[in-house]
Backbone as JSON, one array per atom type, in Angstrom:
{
  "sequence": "XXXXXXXXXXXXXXXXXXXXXXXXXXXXXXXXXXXXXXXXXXXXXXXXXXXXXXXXXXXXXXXXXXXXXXXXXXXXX",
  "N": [[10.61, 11.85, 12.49], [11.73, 9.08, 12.34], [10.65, 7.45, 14.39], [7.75, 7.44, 13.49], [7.79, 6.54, 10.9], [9.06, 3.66, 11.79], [6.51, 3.12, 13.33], [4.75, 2.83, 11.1], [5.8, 1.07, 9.54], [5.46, -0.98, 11.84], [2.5, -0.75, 12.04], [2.25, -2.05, 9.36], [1.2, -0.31, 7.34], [2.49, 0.9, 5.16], [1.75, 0.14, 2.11], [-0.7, 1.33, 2.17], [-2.82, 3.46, 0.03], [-2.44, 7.18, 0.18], [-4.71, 9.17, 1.39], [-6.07, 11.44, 2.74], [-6.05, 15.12, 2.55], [-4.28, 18.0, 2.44], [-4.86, 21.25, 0.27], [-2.12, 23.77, 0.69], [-2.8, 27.05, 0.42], [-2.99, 30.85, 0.06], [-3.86, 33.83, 0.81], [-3.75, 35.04, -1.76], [-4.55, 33.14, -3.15], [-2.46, 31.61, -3.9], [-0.85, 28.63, -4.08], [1.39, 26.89, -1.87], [1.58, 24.52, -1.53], [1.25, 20.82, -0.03], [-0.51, 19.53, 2.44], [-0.78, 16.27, 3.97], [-2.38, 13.88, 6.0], [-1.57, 11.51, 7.56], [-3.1, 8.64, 9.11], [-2.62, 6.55, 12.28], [-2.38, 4.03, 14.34], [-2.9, 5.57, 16.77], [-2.47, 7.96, 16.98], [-2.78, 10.96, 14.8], [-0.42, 12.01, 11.92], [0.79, 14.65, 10.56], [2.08, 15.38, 7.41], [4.27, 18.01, 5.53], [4.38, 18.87, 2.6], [6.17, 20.96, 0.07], [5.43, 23.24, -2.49], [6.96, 23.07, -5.72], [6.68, 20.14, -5.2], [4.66, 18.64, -4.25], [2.91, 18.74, -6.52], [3.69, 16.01, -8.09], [3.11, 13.98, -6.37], [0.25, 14.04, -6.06], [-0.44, 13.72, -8.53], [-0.28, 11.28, -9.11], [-1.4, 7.88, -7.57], [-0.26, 7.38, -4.6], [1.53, 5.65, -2.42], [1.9, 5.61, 1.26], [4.12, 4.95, 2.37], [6.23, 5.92, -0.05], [5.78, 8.37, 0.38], [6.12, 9.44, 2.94], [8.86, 8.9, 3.07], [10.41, 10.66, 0.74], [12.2, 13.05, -0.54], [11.37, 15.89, -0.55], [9.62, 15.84, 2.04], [8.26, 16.74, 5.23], [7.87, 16.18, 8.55], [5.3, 17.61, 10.53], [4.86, 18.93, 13.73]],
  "CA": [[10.22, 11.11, 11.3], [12.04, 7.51, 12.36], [9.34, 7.12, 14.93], [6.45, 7.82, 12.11], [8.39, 5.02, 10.03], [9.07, 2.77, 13.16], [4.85, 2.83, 13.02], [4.09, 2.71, 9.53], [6.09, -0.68, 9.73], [5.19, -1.91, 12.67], [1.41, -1.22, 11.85], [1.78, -2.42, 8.23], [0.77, 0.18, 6.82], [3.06, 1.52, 4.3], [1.46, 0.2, 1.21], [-1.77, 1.93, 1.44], [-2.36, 4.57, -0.49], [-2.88, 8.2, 0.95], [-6.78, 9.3, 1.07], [-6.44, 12.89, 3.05], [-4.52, 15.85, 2.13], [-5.33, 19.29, 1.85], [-3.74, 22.0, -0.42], [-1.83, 25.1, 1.38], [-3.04, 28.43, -0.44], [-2.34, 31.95, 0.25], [-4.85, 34.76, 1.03], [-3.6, 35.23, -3.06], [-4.44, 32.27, -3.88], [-0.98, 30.91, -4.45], [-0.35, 27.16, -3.95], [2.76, 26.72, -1.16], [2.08, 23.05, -1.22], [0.07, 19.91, 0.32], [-0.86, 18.38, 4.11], [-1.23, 15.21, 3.92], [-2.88, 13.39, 6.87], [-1.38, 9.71, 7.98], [-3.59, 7.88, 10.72], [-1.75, 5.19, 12.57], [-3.65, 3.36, 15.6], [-2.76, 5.91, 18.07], [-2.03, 9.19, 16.7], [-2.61, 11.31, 12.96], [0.37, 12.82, 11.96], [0.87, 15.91, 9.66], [3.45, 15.92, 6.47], [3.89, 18.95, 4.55], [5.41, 18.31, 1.37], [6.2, 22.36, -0.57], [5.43, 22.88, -4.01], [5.73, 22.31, -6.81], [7.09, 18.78, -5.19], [3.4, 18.1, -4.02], [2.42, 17.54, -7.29], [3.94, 14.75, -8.36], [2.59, 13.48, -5.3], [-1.4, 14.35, -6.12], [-0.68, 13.38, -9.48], [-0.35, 9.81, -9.15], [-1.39, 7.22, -6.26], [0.85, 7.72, -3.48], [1.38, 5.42, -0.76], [2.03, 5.9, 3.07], [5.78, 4.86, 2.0], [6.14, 6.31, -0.74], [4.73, 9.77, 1.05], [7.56, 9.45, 4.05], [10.49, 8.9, 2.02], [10.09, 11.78, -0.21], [13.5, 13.94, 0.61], [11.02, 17.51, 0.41], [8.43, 15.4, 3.39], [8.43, 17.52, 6.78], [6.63, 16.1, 9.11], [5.06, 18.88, 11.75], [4.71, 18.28, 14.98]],
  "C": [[10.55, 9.63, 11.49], [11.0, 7.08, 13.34], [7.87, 6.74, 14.06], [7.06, 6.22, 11.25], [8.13, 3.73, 10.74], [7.51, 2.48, 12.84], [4.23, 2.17, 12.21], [4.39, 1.27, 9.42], [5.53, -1.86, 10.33], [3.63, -2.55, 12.48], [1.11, -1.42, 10.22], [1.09, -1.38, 7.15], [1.17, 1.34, 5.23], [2.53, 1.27, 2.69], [-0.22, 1.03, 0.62], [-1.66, 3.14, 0.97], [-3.4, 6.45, 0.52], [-4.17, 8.91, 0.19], [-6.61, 10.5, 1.53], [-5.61, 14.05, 2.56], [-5.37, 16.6, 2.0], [-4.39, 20.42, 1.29], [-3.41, 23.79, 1.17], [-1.93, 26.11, 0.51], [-3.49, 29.49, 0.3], [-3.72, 32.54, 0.31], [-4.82, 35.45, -0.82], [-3.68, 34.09, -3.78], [-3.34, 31.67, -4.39], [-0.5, 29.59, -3.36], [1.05, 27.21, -3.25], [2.68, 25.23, -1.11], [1.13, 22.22, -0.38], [0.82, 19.48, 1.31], [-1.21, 17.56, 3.48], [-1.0, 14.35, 5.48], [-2.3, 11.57, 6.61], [-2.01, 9.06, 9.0], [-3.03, 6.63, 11.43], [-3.23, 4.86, 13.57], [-3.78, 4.7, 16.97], [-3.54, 7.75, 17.4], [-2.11, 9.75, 14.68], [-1.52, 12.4, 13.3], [0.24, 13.92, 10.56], [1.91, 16.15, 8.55], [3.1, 16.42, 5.5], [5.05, 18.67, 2.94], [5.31, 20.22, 0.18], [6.02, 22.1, -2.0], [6.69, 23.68, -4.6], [5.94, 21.01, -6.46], [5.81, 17.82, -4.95], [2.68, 17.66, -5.74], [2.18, 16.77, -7.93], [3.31, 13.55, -7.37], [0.98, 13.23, -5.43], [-1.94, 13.99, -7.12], [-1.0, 11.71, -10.07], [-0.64, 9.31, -7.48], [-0.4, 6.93, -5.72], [0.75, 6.94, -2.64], [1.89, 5.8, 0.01], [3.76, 5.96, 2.9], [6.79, 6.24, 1.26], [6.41, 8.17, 0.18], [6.82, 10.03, 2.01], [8.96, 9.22, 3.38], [10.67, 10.02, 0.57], [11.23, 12.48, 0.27], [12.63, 15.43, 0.9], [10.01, 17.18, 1.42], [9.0, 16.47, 4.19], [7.22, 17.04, 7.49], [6.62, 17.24, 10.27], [3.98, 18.04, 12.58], [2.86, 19.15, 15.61]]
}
């Protein structure tokens, strides 16, 4: 995750706000929580954020910051 930051900084990008994301739901239809897609210059990374913390997250505009500093973030590798 300090790498991912390290980035976000370097390429300025922490104030935009996050555009991809996709919900995680169950073969029962039951909501475990939201991907959300970050693109830097190089590389898109993957942070899962579990519900119900996602959505506070979905509910309002979220930036890139914002997103990564979240204490339930995980980013997957």
């Amino acid at each position: 995750m300090q790498r991912l930051i390290q980035l976000i900084e370097k390429e300025k990008l922490g104030n935009q706000p996050i555009t991809q994301h996709t919900l995680i739901i169950d073969d029962k239809q039951i909501v475990h929580g939201a991907l959300f897609l970050v693109k830097t210059e190089r590389k898109t990374f993957k942070i899962m954020v579990p519900a119900p913390f996602h959505e506070e997250l979905l509910n309002k505009k979220t930036s890139i910051q914002m997103l990564i500093k979240h204490p339930e973030a995980m980013l997957l590798s």
